[in-house]
C-alpha positions as CSV (number, residue, x, y, z in Angstrom):
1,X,0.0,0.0,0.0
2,X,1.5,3.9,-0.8
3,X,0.5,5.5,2.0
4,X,0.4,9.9,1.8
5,X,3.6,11.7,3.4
6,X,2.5,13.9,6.2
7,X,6.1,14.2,7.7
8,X,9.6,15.3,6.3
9,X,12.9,14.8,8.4
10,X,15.9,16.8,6.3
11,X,19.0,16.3,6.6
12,X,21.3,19.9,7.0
13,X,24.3,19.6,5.0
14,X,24.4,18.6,1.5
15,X,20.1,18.7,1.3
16,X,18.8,22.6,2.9
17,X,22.8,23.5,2.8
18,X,25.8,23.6,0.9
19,X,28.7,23.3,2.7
20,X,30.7,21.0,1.1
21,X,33.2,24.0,0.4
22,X,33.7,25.0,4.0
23,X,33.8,21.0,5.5
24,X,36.8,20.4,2.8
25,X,38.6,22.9,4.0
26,X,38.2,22.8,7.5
27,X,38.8,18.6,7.0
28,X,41.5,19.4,5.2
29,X,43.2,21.4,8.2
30,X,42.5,19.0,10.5
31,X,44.4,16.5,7.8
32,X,48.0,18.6,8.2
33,X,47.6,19.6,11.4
34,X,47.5,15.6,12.1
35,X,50.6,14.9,9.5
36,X,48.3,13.8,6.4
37,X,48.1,15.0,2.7
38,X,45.2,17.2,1.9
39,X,41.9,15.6,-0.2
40,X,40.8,17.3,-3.4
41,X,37.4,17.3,-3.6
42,X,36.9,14.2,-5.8
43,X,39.1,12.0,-3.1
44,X,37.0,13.4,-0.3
45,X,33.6,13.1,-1.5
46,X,34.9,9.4,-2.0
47,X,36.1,8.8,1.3
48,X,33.9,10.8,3.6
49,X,31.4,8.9,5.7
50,X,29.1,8.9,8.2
51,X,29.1,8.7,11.3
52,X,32.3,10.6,10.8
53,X,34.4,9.3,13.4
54,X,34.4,6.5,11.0
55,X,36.1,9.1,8.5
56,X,39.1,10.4,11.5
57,X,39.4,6.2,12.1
58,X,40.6,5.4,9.0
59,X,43.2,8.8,8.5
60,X,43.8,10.0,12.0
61,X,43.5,7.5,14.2
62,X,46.3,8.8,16.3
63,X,44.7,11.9,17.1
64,X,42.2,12.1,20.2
65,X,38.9,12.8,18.6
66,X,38.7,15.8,20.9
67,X,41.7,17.3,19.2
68,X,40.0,16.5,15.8
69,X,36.9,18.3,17.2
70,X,38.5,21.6,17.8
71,X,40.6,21.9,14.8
72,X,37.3,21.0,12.4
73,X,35.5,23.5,14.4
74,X,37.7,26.4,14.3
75,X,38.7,26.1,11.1
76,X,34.6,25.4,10.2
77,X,34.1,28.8,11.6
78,X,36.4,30.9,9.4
79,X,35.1,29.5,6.2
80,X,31.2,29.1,6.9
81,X,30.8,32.6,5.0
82,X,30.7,30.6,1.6
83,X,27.9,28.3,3.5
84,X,24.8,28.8,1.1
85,X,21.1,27.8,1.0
86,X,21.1,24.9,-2.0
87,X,18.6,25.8,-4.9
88,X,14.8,25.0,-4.3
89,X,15.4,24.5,-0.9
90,X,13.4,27.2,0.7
91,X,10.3,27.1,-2.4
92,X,10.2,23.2,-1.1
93,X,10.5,24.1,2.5
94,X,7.8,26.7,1.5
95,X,5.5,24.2,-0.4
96,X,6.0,22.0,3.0
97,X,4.1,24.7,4.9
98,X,1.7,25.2,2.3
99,X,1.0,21.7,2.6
100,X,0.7,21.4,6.5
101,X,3.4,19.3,6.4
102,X,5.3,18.7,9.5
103,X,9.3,19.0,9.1
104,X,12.0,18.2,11.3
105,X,15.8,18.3,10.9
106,X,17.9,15.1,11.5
107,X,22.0,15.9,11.4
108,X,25.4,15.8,12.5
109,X,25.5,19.7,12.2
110,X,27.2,20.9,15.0
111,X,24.0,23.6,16.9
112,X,26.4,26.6,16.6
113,X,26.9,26.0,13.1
114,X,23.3,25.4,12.2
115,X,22.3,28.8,14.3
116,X,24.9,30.6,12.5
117,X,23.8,30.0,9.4
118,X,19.9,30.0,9.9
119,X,20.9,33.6,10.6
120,X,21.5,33.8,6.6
121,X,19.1,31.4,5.7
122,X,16.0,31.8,7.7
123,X,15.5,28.0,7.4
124,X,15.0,27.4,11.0
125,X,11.7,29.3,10.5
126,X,10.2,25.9,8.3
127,X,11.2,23.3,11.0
128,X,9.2,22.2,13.8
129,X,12.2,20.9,15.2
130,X,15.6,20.8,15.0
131,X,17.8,17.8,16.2
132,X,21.3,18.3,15.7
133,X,25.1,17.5,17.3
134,X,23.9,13.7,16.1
135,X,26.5,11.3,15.6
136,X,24.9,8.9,14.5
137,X,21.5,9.3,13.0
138,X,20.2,5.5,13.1
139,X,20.8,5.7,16.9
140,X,18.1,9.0,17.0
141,X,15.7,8.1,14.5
142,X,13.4,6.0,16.7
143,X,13.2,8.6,19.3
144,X,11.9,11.1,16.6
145,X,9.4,9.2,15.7
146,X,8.2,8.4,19.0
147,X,8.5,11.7,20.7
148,X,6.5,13.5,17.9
149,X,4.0,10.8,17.4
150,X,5.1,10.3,13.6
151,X,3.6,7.2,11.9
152,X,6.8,6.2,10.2
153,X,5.0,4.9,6.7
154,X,3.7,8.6,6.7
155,X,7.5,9.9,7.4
156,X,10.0,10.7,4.4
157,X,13.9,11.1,5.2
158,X,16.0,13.1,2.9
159,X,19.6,13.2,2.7
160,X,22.7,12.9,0.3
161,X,24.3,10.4,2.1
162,X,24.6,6.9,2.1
163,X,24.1,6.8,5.9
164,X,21.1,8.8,5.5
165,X,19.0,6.1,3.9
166,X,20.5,3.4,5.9
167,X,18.7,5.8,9.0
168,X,15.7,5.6,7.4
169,X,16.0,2.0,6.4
170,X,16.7,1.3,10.1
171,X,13.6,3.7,11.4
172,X,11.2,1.8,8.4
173,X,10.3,5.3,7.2
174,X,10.4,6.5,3.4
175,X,13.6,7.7,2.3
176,X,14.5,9.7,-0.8
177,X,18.1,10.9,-2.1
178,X,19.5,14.2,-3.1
179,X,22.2,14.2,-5.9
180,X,22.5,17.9,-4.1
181,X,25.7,17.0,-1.8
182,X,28.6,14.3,-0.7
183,X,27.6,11.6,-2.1
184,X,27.5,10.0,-5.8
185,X,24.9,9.0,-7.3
186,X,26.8,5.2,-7.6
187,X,27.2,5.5,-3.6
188,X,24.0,6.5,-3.1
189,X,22.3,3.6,-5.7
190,X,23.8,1.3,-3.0
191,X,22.3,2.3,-0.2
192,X,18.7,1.7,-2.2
193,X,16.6,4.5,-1.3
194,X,12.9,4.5,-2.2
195,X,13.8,8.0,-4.7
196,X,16.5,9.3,-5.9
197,X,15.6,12.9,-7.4
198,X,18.6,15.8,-8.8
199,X,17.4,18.4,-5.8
200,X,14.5,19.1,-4.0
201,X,13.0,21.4,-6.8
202,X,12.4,17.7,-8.5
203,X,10.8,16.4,-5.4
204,X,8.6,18.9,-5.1
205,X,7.2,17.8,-8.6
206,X,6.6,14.5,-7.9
207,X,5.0,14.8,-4.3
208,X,2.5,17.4,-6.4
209,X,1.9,15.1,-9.3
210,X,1.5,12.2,-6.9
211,X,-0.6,14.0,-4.6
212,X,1.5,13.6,-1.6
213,X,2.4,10.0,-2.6
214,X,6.1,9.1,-2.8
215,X,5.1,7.2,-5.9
216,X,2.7,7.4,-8.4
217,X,-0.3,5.3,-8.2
218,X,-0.1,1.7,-10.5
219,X,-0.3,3.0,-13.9
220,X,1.2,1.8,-17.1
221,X,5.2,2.8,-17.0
222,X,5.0,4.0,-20.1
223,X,2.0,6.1,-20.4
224,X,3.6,8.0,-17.6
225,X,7.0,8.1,-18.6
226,X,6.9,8.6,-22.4
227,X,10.3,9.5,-24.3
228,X,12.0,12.6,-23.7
229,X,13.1,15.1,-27.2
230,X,16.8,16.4,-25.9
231,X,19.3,18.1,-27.6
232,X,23.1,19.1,-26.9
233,X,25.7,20.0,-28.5
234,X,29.7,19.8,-28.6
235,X,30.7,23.5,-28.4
236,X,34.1,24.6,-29.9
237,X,36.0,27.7,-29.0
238,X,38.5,30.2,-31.3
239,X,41.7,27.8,-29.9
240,X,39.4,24.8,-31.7
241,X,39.3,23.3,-27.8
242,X,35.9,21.9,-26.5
243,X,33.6,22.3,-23.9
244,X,33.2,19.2,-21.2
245,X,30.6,19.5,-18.0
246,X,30.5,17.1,-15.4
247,X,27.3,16.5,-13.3
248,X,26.4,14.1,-10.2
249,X,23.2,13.0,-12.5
250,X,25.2,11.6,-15.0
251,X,26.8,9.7,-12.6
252,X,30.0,12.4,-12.3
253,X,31.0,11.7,-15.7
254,X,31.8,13.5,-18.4
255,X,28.9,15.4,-21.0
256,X,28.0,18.3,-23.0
257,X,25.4,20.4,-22.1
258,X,21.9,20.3,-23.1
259,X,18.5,19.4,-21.8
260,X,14.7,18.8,-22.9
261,X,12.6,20.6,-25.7
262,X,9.9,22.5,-24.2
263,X,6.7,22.5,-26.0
264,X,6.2,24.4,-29.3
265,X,10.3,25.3,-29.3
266,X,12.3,24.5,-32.4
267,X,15.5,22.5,-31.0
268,X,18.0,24.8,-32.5
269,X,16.0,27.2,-30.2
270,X,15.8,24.5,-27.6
271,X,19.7,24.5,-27.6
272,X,20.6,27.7,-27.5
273,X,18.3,28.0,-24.4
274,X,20.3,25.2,-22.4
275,X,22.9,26.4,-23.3
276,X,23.2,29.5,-22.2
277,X,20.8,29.0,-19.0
278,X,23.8,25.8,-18.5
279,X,27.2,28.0,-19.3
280,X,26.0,31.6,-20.0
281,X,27.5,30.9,-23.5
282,X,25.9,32.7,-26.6
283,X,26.7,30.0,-29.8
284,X,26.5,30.2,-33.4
285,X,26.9,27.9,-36.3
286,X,25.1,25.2,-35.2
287,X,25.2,22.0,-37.0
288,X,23.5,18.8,-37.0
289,X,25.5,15.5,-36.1
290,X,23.4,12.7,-35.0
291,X,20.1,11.5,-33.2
292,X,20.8,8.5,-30.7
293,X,18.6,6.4,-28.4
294,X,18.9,6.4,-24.4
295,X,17.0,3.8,-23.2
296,X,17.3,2.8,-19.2
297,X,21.1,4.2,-19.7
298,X,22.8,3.1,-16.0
299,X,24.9,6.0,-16.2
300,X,21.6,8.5,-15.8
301,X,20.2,8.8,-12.2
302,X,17.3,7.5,-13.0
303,X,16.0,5.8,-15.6
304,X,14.4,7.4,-18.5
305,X,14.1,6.9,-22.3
306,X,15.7,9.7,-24.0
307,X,15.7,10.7,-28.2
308,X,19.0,12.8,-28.0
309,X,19.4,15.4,-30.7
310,X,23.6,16.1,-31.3
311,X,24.9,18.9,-32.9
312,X,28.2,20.8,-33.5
313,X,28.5,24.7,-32.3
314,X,30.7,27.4,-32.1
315,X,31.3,29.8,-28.8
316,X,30.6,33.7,-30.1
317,X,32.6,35.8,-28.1
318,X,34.7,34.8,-25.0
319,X,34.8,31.4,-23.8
320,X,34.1,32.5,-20.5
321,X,31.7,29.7,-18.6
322,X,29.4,30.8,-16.2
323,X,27.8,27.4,-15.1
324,X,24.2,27.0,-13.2
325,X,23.2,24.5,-10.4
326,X,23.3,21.7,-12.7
327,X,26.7,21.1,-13.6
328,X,29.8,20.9,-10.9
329,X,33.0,21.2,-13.5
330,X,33.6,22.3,-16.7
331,X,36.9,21.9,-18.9
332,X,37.8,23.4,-22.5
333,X,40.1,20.5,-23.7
334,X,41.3,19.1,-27.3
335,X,38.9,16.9,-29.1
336,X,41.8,13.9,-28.3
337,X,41.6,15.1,-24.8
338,X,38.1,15.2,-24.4
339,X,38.1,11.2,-26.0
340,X,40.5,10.1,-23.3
341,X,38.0,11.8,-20.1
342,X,35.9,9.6,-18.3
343,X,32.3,10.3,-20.4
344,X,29.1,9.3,-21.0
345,X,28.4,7.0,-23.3
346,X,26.0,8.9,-25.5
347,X,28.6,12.4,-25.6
348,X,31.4,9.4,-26.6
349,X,29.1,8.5,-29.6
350,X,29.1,11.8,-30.3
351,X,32.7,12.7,-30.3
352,X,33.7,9.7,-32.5
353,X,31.6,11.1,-35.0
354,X,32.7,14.6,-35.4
355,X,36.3,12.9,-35.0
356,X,35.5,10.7,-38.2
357,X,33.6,13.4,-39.7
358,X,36.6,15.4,-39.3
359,X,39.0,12.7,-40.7
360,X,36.5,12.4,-43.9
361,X,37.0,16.1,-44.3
362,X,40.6,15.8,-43.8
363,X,41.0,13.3,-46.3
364,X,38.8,14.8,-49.2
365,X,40.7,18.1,-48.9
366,X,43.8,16.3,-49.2
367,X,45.4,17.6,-46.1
């Protein structure tokens, strides 16, 4: 049986909050203050873990944890300025409300931190209760429930961690993953969660289209999930370089941008759009390359059946990359380069044909 949510427990970091920035670099401290090599990000979104002692156990385990403590947290305090409320976090705490919703926070946040930065955020405002300083989350859970009288198949957990839905596994409430904060979308398949959605603005939909449900009632998959129209493109610069994002979605690999055709909008139009709402990037010279089939692609975060429309473009003006909420990295390499990243399948396909395209070229020119 689906039963309607009535109660939301968030997790801080990573789901309201981004912090990542500020937690590297205070972990980071603590690292060569305790005689270890610093993390970039990529090695510390693998390693970290919660309950985070688990984390100091396994690279500074000859450090007191009360030592660990105090270098985290002073450090933590001089970088929590670039702490920032994540996008469609307040419109979905503000649809909770709307909703009559009852919302509660669930996380390791340390209480000084979290007032600190519900002075900037406001967010404490949407929560009927906070419970934070909370090691370990599948040891509080239970209590939660109990002391606020929550029926836990009316209760939804979400959190970006792996050790989020194990809490809610272990407390038999609903759980739902953001691809918002630490963890990968691979690390986050593991752990099995009931949804995994990119950030709460996606969510949101899907509570409103499923009236409250988690899932949508027993339909047909695909009259509800009928192919999506995309298109992308492979944008060069003046140096003949080109443009390579990396999101969580696509399981931190390696893509172009691009996104779905709205209704009634030519996909030249379509593209331009994405693009520029993706990298702030104005192209010309578009050109047509290829249409391919995605179909249940284990690389996407969830699945879907995609008709993806490829072109070729060129960058007018400076290459200067401006990217939105979607993406996390973005690289202007050689086309060889760009073959030897880490991609996605489909932007691979794509890239072996302009290379061969390029090589036909090549060869009728005589060059």
């Amino acid at each position: 049986m689906c039963f309607v949510i009535r109660n939301i427990i968030f997790d801080w970091s990573g789901t309201l909050v981004d912090d990542l920035p500020a937690v590297l670099k205070a972990s980071n401290f603590v690292l060569t203050q305790a005689g270890r090599p610093e993390m970039s990000l990529d090695q510390f979104r693998a390693e970290f873990s919660l309950p985070f002692t688990n984390f100091y156990d396994r690279h500074t385990p000859h450090v007191p944890m009360a030592q660990l403590e105090d270098w985290f947290h002073s450090s933590f305090r001089q970088a929590q300025d670039s702490v920032c409320a994540l996008p469609y976090a307040r419109d979905f705490l503000k649809f909770c409300r709307a909703q009559k919703l009852r919302t509660f926070l669930l996380s390791t946040v340390h209480r000084d931190h979290f007032l600190t930065q519900c002075q900037v955020t406001g967010f404490d405002a949407y929560l009927d209760k906070p419970y934070t300083d909370v090691w370990d989350k599948r040891e509080k859970i239970h209590e939660i429930l109990a002391e606020n009288h929550l029926r836990a198949d009316q209760t939804l957990f979400i959190g970006d961690m792996q050790h989020d839905i194990e809490t809610a596994h272990h407390g038999g409430v609903h759980s739902c993953a953001v691809l918002t904060g630490y963890n990968t979308l691979e690390q986050l398949r593991a752990a099995q969660p009931d949804l995994i959605v990119e950030h709460l603005g996606e969510l949101r939909r899907v509570l409103e289209q499923n009236h409250l449900h988690l899932k949508p009632a027993a339909k047909n998959f695909e009259e509800t999930h009928p192919p999506l129209a995309t298109v992308g493109a492979l944008i060069f610069n003046g140096a003949g370089e080109v443009l390579m994002i990396r999101t969580h979605k696509w399981s931190n690999l390696w893509g172009i941008p691009g996104g779905k055709i709205k209704w009634g909008e030519p996909s030249e139009a379509a593209l331009r759009r994405e693009i520029k709402e993706e990298t702030g990037l104005k192209v010309v010279d578009i050109e047509f390359v290829l249409v391919q089939d995605c179909i249940h692609s284990k690389e996407f975060y969830r699945d879907a059946h995609f008709v993806l429309l490829n072109y070729t473009c060129r960058c007018a003006g400076q290459p200067r990359v401006k990217l939105n909420h979607e993406a996390r990295e973005a690289r202007w390499v050689t086309l060889a380069e760009a073959g030897k990243m880490r991609l996605n399948m489909p932007t691979r396909v794509l890239i072996n044909a302009v290379m061969k395209r390029r090589g036909r070229q090549k060869t009728k020119s005589g060059k």
